[in-house]
N, C-alpha and C positions, 0 to 999 in steps of 0.2 A: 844686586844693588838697586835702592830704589833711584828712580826721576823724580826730579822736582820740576812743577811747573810755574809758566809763567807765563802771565795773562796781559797782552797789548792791550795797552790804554784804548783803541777801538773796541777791544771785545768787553769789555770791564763798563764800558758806556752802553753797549748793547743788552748787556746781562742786567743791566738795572731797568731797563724801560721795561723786562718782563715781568708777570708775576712774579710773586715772591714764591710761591711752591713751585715752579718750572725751574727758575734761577738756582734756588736751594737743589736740587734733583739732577740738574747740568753739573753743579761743583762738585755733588757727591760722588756725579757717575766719574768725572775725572778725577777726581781725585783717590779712587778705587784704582785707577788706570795706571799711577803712578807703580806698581811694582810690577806689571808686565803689561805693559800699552799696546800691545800687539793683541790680547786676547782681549781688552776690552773694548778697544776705539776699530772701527770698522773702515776700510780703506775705501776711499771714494773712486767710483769708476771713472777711468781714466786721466788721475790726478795722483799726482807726487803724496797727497795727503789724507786724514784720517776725518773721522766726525764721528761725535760722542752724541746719542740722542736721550730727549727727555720728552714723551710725549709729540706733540708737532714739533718741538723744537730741536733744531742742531746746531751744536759746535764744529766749526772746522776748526783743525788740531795739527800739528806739525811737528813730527819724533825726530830730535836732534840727537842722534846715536853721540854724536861725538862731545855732547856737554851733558849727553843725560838728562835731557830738557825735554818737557812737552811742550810747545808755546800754543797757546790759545789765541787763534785770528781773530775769532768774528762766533 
């Protein structure tokens, strides 16, 4: 079963002040993520959560097993 995600209005305002080919390249990589988020999103040392990279840039990410959810922080 795939996840769907879902992008907090903080992370959605972040994603736009980047370039457009970094921004494009972040959506893609999670959105690849969405049918096993474990093998694509990378677990942040010593944190509950995930980050999907593109280049310098990273998403932190947040697998809600229990709604099937990726939520995009930041």
């Amino acid at each position: 079963m795939s996840y769907s995600v879902k992008w907090r209005p903080a992370a959605v305002k972040e994603l736009r002040k980047l370039p457009k080919e970094v921004a494009q390249r972040l959506v893609e990589r999670i959105d690849l993520a969405k049918d096993n988020p474990r093998h694509f999103l990378e677990r942040l040392e010593g944190e509950p959560c995930y980050k999907a990279r593109a280049g310098d840039y990273r998403a932190i990410v947040d697998i809600l097993e229990a709604e099937q959810v990726i939520a995009v922080r930041i």
